[in-house]
C-alpha positions as CSV (number, residue, x, y, z in Angstrom):
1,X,12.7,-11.6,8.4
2,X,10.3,-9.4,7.0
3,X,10.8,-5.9,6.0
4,X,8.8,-3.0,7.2
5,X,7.2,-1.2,4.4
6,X,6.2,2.1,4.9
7,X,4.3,4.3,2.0
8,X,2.8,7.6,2.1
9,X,-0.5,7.6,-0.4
10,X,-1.0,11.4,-1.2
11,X,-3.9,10.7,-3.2
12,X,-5.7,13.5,-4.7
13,X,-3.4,16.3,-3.6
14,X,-0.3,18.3,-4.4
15,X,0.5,20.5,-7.2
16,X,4.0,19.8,-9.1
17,X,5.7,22.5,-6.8
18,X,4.1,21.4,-3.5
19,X,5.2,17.8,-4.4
20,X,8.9,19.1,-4.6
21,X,8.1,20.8,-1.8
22,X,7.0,17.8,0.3
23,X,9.7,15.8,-1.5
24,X,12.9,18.0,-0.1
25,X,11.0,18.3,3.4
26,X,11.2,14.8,3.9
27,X,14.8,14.8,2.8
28,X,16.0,17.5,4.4
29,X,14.3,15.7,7.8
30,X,15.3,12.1,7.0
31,X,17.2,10.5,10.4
32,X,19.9,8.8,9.8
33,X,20.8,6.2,10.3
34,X,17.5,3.8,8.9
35,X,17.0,0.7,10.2
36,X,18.1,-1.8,6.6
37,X,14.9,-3.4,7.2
38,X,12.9,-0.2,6.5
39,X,11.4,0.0,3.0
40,X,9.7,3.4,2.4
41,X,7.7,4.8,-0.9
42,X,5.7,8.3,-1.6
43,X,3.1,7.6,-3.8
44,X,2.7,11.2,-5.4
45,X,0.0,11.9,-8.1
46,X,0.1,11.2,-11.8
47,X,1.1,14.9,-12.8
48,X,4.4,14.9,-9.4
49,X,5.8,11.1,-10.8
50,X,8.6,12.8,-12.8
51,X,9.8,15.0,-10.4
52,X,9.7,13.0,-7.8
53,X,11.8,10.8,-9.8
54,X,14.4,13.2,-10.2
55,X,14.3,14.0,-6.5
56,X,14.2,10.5,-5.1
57,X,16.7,9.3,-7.5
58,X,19.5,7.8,-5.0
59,X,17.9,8.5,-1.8
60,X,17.0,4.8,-1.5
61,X,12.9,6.1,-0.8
62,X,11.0,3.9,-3.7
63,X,8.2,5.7,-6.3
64,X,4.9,4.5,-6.3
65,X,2.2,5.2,-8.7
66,X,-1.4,5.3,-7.0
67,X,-2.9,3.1,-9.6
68,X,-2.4,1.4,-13.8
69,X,-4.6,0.3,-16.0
70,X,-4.8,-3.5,-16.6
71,X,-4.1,-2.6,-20.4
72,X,-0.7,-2.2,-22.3
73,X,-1.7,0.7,-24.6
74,X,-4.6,2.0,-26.8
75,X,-7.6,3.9,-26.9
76,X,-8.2,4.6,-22.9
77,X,-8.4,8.2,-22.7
78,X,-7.4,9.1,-19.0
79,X,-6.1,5.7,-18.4
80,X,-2.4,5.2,-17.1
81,X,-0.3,2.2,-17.9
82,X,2.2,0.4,-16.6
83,X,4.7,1.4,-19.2
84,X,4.8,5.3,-18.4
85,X,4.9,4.5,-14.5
86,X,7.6,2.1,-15.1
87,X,9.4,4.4,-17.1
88,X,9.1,7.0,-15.3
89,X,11.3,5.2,-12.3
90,X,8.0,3.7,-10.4
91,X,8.8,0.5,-8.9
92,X,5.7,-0.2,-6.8
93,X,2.0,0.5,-7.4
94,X,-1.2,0.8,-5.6
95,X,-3.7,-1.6,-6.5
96,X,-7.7,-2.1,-5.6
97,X,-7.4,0.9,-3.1
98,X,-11.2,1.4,-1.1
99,X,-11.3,5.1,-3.1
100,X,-10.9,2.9,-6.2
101,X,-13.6,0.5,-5.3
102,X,-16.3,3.0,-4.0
103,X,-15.7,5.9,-6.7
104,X,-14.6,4.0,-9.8
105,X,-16.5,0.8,-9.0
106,X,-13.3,-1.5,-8.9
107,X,-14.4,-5.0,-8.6
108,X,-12.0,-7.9,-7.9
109,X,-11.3,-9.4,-11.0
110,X,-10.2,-6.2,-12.3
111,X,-8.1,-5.7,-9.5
112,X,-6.3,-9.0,-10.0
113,X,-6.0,-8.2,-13.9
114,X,-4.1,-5.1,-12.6
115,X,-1.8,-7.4,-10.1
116,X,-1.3,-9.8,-13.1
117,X,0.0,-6.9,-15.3
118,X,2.2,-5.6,-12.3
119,X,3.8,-9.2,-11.8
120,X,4.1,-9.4,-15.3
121,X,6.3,-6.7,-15.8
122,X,8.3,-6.0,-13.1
123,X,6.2,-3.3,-10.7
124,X,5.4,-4.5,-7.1
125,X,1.9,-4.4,-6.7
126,X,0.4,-3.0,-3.0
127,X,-3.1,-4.7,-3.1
128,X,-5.4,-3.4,-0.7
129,X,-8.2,-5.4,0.9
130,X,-10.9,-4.5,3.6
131,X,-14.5,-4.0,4.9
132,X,-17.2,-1.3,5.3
133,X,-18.5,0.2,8.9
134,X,-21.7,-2.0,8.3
135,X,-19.5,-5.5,7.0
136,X,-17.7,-5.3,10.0
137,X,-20.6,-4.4,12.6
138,X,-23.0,-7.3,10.7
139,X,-19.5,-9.7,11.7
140,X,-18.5,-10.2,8.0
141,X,-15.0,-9.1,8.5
142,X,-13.5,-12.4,7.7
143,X,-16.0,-13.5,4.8
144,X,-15.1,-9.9,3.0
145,X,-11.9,-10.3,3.5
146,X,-11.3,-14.0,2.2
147,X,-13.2,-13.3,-0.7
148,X,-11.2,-10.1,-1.5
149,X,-8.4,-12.1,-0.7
150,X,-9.2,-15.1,-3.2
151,X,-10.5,-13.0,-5.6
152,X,-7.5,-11.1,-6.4
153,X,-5.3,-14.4,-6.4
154,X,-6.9,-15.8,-8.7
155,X,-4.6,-17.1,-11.3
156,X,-1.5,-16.2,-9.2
157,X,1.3,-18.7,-8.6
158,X,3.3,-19.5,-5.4
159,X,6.3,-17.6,-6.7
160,X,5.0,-14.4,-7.8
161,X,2.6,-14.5,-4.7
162,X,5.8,-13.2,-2.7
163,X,6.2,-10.2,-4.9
164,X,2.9,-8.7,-3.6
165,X,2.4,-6.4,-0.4
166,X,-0.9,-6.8,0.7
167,X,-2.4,-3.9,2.6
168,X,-5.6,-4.4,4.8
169,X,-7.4,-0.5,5.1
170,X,-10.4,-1.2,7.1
171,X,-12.7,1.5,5.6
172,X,-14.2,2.5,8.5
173,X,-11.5,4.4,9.4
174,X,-9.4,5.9,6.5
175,X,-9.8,9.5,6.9
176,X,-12.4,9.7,9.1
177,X,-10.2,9.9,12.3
178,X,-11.3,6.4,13.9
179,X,-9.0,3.4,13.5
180,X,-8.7,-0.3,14.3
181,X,-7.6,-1.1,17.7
182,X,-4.1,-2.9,17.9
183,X,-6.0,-6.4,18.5
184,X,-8.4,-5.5,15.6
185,X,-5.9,-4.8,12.9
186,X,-3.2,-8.1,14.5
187,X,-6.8,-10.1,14.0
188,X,-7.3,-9.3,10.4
189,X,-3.4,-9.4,9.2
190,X,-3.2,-13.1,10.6
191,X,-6.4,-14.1,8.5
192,X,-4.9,-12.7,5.6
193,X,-1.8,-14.3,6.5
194,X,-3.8,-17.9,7.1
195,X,-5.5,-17.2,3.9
196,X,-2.1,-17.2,1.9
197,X,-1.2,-20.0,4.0
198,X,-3.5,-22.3,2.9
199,X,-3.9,-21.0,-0.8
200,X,0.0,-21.2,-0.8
201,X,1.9,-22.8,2.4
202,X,3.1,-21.4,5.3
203,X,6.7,-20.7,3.6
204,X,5.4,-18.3,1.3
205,X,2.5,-17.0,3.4
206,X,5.1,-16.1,6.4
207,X,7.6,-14.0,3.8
208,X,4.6,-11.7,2.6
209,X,4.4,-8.3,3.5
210,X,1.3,-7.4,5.3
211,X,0.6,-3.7,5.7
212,X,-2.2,-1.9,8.0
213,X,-3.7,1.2,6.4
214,X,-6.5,3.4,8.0
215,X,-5.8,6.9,9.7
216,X,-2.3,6.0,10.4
217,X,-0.9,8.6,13.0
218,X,2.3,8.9,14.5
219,X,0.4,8.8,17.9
220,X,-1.2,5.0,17.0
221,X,0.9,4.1,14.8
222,X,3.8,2.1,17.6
223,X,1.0,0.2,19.1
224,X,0.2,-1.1,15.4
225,X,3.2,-2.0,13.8
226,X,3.7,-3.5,16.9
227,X,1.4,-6.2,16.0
228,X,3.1,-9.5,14.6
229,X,1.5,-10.0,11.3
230,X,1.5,-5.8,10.9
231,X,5.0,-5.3,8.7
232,X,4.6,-1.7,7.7
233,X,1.9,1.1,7.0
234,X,0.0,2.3,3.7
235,X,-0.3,6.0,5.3
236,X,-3.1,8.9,3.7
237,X,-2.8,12.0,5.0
238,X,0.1,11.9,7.4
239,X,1.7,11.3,4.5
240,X,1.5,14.5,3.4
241,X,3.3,16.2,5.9
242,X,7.3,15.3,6.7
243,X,7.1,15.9,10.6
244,X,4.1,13.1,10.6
245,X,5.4,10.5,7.9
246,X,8.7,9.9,9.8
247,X,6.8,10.4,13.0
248,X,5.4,7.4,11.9
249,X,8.2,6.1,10.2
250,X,10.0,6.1,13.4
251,X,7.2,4.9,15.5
252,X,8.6,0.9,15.0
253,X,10.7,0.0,16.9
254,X,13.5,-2.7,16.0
């Protein structure tokens, strides 16, 4: 059985004391009892990573970083890598996200460099796949998709394959307030999950963790992880309040 993996992406925002902030709010509000198949992780920024170590230490929540550099160490001013997240207490990190692609002109290959490094040395890598408004309204869902798909593979091996979550973020809809239908985001998920079948068997394929990501609500969020192929979310800015991310958190239902 597959776990659900939730994780709140606060991108670009919170200072150091608004992250504590945000931090003992979700404490303070966690439910209790979890379901033991719920996975969750707050992806803070760069500068919050340390104190949100300190807070999450022992809660059972992971720490993700919202991105690394493909490099060990050197001269890469403003560059992050996988050594300072790591040792910091991050266990999981954001990979290929559609911010990264569109701003920092990410390309594929670079975003399976950054998965290779992750593998490599221990982090779980949450690789993020998806279409435009105009890909998906020319009907080139699928062929984006596969060749996101095959181009961050590339190199990968059957047993590491596991180790990744995949998140599909149809780009239409991250923060813009629209969001794929139920049917929409089950549709995509099982390609992914047919992709990963045939590039690595149905065995491996079916213990992957698929996640949906793309104006995640607490209101749309049942309906989604509903969905068979849907394991979890990869939430923006409902992430950024407590009230919202267990809304959504609680939202799946056993």
């Amino acid at each position: 059985m597959r776990p659900t993996v939730i994780a709140g992406n606060w991108k670009m925002n919170k200072s150091v004391q608004e992250s504590v902030d945000l931090i003992r709010a979700l404490l303070a509000k966690r439910p209790s009892p979890l379901n033991p198949h719920l996975q969750l992780i707050v992806c803070p920024p760069f500068t919050s990573l340390s104190v949100a170590a300190d807070l999450l230490r022992g809660t059972g929540i992971h720490l993700g970083a919202q991105n690394m550099s493909e490099q060990d160490d050197g001269a890469f001013t403003g560059e992050i890598s996988w050594k300072m997240v790591k040792s910091i207490g991050c266990t999981h990190v954001i990979l290929g996200h559609s911010e990264r692609r569109q701003f920092f002109g990410e390309s594929d290959a670079l975003v399976n460099r950054k998965a290779r490094k992750a593998l490599a040395t221990g982090l779980t890598p949450i690789v993020c796949v998806g279409e435009t408004l105009d890909e998906r309204e020319r009907g080139v869902t699928a062929d984006v998709v596969s060749r996101q798909m095959r181009g961050v593979l590339e190199g990968i091996s059957a047993s590491t394959v596991v180790q990744i979550i995949f998140a599909y973020e149809p780009i239409w809809a991250i923060g813009t307030g629209r969001n794929a239908t139920p049917d929409q985001a089950q549709g995509v998920h099982a390609q992914i999950r047919e992709i990963l079948s045939v590039m690595y068997g149905k065995e491996n394929s079916a213990s992957v963790v698929i996640q949906y990501g793309g104006s995640v609500k607490p209101e749309n969020a049942g309906e989604i992880l509903a969905q068979p192929d849907v394991d979890g979310a990869l939430v923006g800015g409902a992430s950024l309040s407590a009230d919202s991310f267990w809304g959504i958190v609680l939202s799946r239902k056993a």
